[in-house]
Z-matrix of the N, CA and C atoms (Angstrom, degrees):
N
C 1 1.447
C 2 1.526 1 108.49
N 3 1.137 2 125.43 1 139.94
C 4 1.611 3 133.55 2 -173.03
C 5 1.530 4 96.41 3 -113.19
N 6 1.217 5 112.12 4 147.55
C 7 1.688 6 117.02 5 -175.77
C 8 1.686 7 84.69 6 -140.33
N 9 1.740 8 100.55 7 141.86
C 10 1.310 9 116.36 8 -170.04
C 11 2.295 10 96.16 9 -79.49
N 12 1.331 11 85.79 10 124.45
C 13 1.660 12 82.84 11 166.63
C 14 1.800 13 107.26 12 -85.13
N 15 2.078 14 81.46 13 158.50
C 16 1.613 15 67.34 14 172.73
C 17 1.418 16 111.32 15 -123.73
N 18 1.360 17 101.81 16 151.92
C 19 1.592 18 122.36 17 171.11
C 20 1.022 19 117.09 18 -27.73
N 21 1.065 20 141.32 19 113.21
C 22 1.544 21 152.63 20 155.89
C 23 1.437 22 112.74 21 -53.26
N 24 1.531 23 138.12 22 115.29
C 25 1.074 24 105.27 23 136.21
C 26 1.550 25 129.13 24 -113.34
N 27 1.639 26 97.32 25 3.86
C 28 1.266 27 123.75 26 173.98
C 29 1.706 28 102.74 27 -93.68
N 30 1.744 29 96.29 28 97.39
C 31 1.908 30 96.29 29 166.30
C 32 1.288 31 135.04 30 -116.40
N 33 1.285 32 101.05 31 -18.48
C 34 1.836 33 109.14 32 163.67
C 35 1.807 34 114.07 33 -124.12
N 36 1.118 35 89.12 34 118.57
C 37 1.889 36 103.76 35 -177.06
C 38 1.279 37 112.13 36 -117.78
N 39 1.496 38 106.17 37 122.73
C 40 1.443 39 126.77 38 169.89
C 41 1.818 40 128.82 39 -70.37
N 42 0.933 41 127.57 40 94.86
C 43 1.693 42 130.92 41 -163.18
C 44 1.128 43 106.43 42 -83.77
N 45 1.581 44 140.28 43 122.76
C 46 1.492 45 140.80 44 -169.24
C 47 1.657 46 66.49 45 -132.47
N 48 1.964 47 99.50 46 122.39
C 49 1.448 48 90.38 47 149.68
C 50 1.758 49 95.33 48 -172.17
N 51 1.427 50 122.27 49 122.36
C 52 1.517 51 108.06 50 -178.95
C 53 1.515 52 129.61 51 -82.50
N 54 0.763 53 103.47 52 18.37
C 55 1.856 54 119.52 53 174.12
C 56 0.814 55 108.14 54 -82.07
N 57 1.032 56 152.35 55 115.94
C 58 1.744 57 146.68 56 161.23
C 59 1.551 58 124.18 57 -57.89
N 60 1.471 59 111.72 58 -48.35
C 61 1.522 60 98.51 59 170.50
C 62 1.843 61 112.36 60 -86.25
N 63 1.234 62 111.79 61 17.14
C 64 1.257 63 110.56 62 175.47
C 65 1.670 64 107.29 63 -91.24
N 66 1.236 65 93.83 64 -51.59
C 67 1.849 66 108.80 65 -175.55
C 68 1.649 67 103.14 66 -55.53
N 69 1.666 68 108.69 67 -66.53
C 70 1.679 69 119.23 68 171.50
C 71 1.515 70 96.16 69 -19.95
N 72 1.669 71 118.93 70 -82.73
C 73 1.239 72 118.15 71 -170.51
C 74 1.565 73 118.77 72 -41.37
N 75 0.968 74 123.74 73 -65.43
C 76 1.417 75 131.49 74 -164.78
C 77 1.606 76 95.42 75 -48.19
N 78 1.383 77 110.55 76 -57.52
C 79 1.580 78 106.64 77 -171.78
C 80 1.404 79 104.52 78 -47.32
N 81 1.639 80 123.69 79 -62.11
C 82 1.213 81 128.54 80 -162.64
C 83 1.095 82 113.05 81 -45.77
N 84 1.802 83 126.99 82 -35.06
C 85 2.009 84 115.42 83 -173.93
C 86 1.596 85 79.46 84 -114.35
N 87 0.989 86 155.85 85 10.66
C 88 1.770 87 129.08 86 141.54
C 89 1.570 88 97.89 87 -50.77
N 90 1.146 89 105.76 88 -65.32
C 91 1.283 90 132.15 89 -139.91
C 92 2.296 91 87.11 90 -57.92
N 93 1.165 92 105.05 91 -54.94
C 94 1.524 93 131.93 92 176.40
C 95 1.514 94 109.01 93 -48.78
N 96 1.428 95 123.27 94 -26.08
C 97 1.061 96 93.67 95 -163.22
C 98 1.748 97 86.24 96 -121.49
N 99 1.237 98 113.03 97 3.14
C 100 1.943 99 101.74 98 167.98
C 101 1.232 100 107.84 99 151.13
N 102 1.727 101 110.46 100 -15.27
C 103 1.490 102 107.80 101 -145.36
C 104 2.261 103 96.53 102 -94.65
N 105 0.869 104 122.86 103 149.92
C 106 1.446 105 121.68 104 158.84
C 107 1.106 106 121.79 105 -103.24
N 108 1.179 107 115.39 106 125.63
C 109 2.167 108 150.88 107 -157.49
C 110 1.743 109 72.86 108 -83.00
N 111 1.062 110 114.90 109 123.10
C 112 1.831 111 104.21 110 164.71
C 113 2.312 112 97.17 111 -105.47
N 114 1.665 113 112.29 112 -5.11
C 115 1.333 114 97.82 113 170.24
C 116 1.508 115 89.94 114 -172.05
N 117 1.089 116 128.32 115 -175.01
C 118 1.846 117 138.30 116 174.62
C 119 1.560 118 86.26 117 -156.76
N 120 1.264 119 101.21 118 120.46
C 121 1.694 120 111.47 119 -173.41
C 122 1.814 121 91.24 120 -118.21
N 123 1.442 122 108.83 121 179.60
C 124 1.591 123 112.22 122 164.80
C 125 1.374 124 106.88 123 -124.32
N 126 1.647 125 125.57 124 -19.26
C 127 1.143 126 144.51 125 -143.96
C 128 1.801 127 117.86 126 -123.88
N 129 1.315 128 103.67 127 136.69
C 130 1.547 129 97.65 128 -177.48
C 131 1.511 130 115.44 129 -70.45
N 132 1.340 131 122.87 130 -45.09
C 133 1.322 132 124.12 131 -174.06
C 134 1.410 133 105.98 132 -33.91
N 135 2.056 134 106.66 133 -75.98
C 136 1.114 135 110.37 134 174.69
C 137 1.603 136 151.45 135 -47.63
N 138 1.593 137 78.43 136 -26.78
C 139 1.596 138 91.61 137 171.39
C 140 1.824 139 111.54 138 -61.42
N 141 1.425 140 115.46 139 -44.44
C 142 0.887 141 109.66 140 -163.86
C 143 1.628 142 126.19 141 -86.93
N 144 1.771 143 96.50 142 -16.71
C 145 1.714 144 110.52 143 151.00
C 146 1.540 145 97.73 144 -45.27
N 147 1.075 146 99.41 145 -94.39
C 148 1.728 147 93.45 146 -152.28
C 149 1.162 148 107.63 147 -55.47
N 150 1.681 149 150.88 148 -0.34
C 151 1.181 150 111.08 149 131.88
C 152 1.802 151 143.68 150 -47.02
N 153 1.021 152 92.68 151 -27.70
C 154 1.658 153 111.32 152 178.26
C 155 2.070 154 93.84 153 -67.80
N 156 0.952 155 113.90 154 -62.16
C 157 1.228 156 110.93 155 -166.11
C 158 1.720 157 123.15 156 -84.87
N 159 1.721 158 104.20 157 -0.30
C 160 1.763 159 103.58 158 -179.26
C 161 1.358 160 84.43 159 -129.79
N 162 1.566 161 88.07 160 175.02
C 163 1.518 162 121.58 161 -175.82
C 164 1.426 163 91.87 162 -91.94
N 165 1.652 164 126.96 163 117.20
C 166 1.469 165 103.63 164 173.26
C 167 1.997 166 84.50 165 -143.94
N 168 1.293 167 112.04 166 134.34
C 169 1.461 168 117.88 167 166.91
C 170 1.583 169 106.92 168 -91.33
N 171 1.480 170 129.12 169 -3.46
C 172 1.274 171 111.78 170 -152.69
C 173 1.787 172 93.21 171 -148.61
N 174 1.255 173 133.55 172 118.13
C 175 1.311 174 127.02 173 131.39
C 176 1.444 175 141.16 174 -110.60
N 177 1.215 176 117.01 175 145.54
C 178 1.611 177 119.95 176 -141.61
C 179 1.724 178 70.59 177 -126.51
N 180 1.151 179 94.11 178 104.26
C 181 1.743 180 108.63 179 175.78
C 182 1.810 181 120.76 180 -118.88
N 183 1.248 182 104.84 181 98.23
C 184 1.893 183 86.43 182 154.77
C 185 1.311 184 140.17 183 -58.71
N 186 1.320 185 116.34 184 159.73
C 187 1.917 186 96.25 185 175.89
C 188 1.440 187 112.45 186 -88.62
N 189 1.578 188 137.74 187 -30.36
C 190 1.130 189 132.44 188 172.24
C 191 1.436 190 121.15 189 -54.93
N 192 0.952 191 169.07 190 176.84
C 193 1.383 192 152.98 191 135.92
C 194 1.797 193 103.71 192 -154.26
N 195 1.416 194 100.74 193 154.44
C 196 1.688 195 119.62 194 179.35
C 197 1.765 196 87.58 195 -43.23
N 198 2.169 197 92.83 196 132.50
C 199 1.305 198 105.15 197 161.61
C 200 1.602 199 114.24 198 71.43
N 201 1.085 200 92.52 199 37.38
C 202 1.645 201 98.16 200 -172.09
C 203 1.352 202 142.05 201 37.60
N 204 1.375 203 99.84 202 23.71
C 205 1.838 204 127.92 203 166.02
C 206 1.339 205 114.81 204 -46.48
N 207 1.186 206 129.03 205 155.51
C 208 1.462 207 116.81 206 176.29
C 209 2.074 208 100.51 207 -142.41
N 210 1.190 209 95.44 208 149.07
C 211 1.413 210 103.07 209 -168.54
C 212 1.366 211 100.29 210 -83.07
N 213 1.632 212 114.59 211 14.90
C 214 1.322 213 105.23 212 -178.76
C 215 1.441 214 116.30 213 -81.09
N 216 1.639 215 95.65 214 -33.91
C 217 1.340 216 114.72 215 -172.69
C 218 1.989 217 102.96 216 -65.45
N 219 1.434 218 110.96 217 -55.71
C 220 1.583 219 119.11 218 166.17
C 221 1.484 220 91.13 219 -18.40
N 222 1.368 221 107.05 220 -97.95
C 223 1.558 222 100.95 221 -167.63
C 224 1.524 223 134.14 222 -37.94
N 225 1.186 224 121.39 223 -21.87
C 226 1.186 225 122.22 224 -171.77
C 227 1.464 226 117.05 225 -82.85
N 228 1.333 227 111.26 226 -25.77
C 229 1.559 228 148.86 227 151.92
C 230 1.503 229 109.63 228 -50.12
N 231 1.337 230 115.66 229 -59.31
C 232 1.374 231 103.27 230 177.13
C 233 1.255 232 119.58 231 -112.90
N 234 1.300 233 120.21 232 34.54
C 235 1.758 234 139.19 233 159.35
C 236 1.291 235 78.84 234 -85.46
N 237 1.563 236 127.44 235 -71.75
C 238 1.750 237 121.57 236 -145.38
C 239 1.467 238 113.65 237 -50.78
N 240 1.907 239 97.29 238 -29.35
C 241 1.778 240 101.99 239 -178.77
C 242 1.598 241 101.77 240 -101.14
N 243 1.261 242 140.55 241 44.96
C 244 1.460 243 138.39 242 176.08
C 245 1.409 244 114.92 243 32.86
N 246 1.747 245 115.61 244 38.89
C 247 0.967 246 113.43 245 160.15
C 248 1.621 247 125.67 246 -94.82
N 249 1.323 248 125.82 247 127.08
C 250 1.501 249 116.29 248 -169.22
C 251 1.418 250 130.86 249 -61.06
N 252 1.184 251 146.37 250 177.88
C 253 0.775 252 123.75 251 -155.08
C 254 1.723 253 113.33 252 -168.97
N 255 1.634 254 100.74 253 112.13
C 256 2.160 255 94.85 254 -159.92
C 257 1.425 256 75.28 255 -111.01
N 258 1.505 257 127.96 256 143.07
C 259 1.583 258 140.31 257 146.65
C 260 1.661 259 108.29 258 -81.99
N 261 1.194 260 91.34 259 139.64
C 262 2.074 261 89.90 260 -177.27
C 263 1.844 262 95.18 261 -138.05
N 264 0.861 263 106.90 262 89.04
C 265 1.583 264 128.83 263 177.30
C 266 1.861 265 115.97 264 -146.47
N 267 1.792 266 85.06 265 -174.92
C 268 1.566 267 92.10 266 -157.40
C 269 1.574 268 96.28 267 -72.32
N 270 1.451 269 112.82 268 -52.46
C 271 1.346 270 116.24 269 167.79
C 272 1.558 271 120.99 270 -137.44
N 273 1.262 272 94.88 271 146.28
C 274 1.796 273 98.48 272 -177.39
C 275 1.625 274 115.22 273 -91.90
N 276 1.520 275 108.59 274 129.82
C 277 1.662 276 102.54 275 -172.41
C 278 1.941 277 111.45 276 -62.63
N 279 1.230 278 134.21 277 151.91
C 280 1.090 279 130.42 278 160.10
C 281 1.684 280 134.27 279 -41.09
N 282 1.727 281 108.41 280 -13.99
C 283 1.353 282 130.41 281 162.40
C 284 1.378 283 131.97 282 -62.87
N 285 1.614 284 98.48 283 -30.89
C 286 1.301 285 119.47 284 175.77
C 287 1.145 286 132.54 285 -66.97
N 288 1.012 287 104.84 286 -14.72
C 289 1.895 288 132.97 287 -167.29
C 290 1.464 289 101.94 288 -65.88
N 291 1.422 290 129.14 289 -46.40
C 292 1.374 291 136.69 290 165.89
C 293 1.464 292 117.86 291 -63.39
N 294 1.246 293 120.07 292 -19.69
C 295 1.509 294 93.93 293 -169.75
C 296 1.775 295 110.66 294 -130.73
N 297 1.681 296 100.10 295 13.20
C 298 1.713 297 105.79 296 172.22
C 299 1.600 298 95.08 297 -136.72
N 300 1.738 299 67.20 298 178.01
C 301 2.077 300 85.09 299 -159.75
C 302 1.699 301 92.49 300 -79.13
N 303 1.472 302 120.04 301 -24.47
C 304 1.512 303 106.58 302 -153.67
C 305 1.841 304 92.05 303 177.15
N 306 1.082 305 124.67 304 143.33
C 307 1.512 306 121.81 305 124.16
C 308 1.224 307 157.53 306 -99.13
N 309 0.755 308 120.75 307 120.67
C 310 1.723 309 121.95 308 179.95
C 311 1.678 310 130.44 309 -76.10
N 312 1.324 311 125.17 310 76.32
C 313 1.381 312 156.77 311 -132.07
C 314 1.907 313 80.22 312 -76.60
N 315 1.605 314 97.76 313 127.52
C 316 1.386 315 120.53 314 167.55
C 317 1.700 316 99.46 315 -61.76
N 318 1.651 317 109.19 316 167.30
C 319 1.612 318 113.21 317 -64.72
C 320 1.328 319 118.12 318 -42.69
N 321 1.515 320 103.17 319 -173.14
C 322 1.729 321 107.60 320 -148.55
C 323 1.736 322 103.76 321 -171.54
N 324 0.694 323 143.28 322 129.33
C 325 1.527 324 152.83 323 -171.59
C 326 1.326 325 92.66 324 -93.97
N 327 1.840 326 105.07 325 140.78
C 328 1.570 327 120.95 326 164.24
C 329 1.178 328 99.48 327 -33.36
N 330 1.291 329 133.27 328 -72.33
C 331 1.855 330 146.33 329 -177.45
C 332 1.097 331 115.02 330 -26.65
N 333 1.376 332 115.57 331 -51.32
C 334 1.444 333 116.30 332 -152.54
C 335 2.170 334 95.20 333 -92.22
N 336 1.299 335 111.02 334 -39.47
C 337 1.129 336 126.32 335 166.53
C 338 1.898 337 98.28 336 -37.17
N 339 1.144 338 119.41 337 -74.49
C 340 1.255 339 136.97 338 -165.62
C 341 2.237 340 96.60 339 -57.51
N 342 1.002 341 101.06 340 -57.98
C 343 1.203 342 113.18 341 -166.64
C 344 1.985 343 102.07 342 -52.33
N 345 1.591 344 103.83 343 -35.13
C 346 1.696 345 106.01 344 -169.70
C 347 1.202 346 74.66 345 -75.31
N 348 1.066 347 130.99 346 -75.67
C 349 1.993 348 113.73 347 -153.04
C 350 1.299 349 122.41 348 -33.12
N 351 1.242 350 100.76 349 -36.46
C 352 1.777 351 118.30 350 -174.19
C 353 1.187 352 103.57 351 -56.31
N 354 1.816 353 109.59 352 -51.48
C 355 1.056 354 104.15 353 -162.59
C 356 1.598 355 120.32 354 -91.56
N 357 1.347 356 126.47 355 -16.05
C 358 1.630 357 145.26 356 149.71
C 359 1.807 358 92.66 357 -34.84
N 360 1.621 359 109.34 358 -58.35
C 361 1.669 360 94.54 359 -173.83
C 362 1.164 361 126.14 360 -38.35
N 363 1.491 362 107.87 361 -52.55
C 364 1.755 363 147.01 362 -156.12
C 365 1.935 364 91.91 363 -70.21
N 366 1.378 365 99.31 364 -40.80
C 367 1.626 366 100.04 365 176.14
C 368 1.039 367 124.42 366 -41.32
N 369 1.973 368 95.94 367 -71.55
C 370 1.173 369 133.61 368 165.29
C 371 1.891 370 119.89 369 -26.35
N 372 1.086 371 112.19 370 -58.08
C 373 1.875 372 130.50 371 178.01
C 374 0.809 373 112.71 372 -80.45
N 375 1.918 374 120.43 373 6.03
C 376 1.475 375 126.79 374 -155.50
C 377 1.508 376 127.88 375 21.06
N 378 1.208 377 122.32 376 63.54
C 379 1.557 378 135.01 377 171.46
C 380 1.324 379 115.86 378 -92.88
N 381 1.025 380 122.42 379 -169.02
C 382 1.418 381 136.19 380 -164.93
C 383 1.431 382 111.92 381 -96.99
N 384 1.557 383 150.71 382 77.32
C 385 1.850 384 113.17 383 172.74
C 386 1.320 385 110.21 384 -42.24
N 387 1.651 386 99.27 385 171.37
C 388 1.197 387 102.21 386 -178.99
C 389 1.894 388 93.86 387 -136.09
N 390 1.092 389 91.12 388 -4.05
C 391 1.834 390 98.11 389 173.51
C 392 1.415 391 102.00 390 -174.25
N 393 1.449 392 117.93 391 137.42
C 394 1.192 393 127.65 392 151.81
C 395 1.225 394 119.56 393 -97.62
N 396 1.813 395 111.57 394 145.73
C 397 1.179 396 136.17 395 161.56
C 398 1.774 397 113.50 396 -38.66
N 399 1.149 398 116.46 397 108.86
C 400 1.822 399 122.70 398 177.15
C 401 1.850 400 96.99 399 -26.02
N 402 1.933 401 114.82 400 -56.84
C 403 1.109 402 107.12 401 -158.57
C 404 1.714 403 122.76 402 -83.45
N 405 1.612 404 106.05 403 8.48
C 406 1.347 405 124.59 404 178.11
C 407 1.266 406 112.77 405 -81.48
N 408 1.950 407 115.59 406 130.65
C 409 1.328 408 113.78 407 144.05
C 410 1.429 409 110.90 408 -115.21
N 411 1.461 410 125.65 409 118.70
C 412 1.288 411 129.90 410 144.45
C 413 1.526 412 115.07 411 -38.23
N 414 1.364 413 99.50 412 128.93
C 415 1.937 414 103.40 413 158.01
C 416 1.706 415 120.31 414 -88.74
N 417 1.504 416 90.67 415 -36.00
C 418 1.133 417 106.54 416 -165.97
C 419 2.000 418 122.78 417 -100.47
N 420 1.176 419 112.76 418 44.08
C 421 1.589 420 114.76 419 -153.11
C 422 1.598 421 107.13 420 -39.91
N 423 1.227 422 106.23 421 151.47
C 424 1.696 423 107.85 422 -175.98
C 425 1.549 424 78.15 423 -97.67
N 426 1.449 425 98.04 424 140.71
C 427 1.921 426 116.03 425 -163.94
C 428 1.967 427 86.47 426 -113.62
N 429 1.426 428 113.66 427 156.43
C 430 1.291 429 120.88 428 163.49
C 431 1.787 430 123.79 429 -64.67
C-alpha cells in the first residue's frame, strides 16, 4: 500500500520552550517525522538571534520562558521577519491572536503536536484541513 506523503513547506523549525522534557520531546517527533530542529532555545534573546541568522519557516514557541521572557516577544520578532508562528502552552494570551498561525494548548500528544504543524503548513499554501488536532486553535482559518 503507498500512502501519499505530505509536502513540506515547513522544513526548519525553531523550538522556544523552557521545560526540558517538554522541548527534548517536541524535538524528538519534529525531528521523527521529517522536520529539522535548526535549535531548542528557553530564552527570548536567543531565540531571536538565531532567527536573524537561520533559515527557520516555523517557531513552536511558549509564552513563559527562562528569566521571565515571554514568547510573546519571540513572535513579534518573527512576525516582523515573516516567520510563522504555532504557540504550544498552557494558555495563549488574547494578544497573540495577531502574530501566530494557531496554538496548540498544553498537554498535547506526539500526534497531535505533529498533526498542528501539518496543519500551520496547509495554512501556510493555503489548503484545505481536513481535521484538526482536539489540542489546536487556528487564528487564522484557511476560508474557501
Amino acid at each position: 500500500m503507498f500512502f501519499r506523503r505530505f509536502k513540506k513547506t515547513i522544513r526548519n523549525i525553531l523550538i522556544v520552550e523552557d521545560e526540558p522534557l517538554v522541548a527534548f520531546d517536541n524535538e524528538l517527533h519534529l525531528e521523527e517525522a521529517g522536520y529539522k530542529v535548526v535549535a531548542t532555545l528557553d530564552n527570548a534573546a536567543e531565540a531571536m538571534s538565531w532567527m536573524e541568522k537561520e533559515q527557520v519557516q516555523l517557531v513552536l514557541a511558549d509564552i513563559r520562558l527562562r528569566g521571565g521572557d515571554s514568547g510573546v516577544d519571540v513572535a513579534k520578532a518573527a512576525h516582523d521577519r515573516g516567520i510563522a508562528v504555532l504557540f504550544a502552552t498552557g494558555a495563549c494570551p488574547k494578544e497573540a491572536r495577531e502574530l501566530a498561525a494557531g496554538c496548540l494548548t498544553k498537554p498535547y500528544s506526539a500526534k497531535e503536536l505533529v498533526r498542528a504543524v501539518q496543519a500551520v503548513d496547509l495554512l501556510i499554501r493555503g489548503e484545505k484541513l481536513k481535521s484538526m488536532p482536539r489540542a489546536l486553535t487556528l487564528y487564522h482559518p484557511v476560508e474557501d
